[in-house]
C-alpha positions as CSV (number, residue, x, y, z in Angstrom):
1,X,-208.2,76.1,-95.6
2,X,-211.4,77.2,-97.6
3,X,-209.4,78.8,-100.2
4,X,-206.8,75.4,-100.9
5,X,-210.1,73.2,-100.6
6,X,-211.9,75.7,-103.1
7,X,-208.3,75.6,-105.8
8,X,-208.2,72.0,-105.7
9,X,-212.3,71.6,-106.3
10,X,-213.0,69.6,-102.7
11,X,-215.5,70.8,-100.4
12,X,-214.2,72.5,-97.3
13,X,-215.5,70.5,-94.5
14,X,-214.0,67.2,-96.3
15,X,-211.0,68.9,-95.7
16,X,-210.9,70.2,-92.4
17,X,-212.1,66.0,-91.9
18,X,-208.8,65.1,-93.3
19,X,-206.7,67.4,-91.6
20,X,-208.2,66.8,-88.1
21,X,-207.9,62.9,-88.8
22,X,-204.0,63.4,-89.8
23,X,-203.6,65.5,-86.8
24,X,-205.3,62.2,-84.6
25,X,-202.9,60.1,-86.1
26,X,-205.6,57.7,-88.3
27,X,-206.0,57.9,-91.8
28,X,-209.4,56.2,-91.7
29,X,-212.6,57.3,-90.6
30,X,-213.5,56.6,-87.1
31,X,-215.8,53.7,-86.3
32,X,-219.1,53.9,-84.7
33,X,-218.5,52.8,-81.0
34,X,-220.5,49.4,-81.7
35,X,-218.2,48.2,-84.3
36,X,-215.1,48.8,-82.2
37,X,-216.7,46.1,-79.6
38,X,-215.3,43.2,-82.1
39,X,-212.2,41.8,-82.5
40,X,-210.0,44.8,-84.0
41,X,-208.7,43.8,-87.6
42,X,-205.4,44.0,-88.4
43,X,-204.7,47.3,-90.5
44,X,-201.6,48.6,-92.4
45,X,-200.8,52.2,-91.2
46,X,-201.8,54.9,-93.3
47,X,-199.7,56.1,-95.9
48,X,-199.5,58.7,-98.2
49,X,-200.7,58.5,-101.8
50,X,-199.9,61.1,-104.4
51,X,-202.2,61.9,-107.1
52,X,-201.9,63.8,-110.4
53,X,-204.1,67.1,-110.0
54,X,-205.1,69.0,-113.5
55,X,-203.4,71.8,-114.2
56,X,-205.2,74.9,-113.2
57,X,-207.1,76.1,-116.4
58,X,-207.2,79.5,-117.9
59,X,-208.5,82.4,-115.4
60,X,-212.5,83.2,-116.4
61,X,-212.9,86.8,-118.4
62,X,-215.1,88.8,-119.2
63,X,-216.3,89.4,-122.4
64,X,-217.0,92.0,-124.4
65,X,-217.1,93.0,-128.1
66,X,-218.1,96.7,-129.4
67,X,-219.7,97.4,-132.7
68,X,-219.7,101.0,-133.9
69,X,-220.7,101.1,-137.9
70,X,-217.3,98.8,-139.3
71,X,-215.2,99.1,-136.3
72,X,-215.5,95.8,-134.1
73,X,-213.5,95.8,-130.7
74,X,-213.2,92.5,-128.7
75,X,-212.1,93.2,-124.8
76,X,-211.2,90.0,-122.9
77,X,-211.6,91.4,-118.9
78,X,-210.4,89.5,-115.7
79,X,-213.3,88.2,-113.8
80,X,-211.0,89.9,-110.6
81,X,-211.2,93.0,-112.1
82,X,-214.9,93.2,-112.5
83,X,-215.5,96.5,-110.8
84,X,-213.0,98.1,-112.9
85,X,-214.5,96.7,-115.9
86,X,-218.0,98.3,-115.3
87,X,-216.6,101.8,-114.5
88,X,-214.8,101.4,-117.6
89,X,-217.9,100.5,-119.4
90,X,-219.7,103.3,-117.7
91,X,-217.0,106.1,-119.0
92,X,-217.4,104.2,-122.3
93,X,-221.3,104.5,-122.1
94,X,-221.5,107.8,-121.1
């Protein structure tokens, strides 16, 4: 659940809040017990909205460029891959 919050950029607990109303059957948050002493309201039942999420955006890299007298190298890394990026720059280094 942490990990479809965290792709969709909503915090965790809001989600687990959602889910565990859903799975109560109410769509809106729960009332403090004094304002469920008055007359109840008459309510629609909930219903589901869809909304237009962005479209994920390019993965984050790492990024490096080399300089060596007139040689320039640019290396774009994937953040995922960090560890293999710095024992590739340690080989490189060495």
């Amino acid at each position: 659940m942490a990990a479809v919050a965290m792709a969709h950029g909503i915090n965790a607990n809001l989600l687990r809040r959602w889910v565990r109303e859903a799975e109560l059957g109410r769509g809106a948050v729960a009332l403090p017990p004094q304002a469920t002493s008055q007359a109840p309201a008459k309510t629609t039942a909930p219903a589901f909205v869809p909304m237009q999420l962005p479209a994920p955006g390019a993965a984050p890299a790492i990024r490096i460029e080399l300089r060596r007298g007139a040689t320039a190298i640019n290396v774009s890394w994937p953040v995922e891959a960090a560890d293999a990026c710095a024992a590739w720059m340690r080989e490189l280094l060495r």
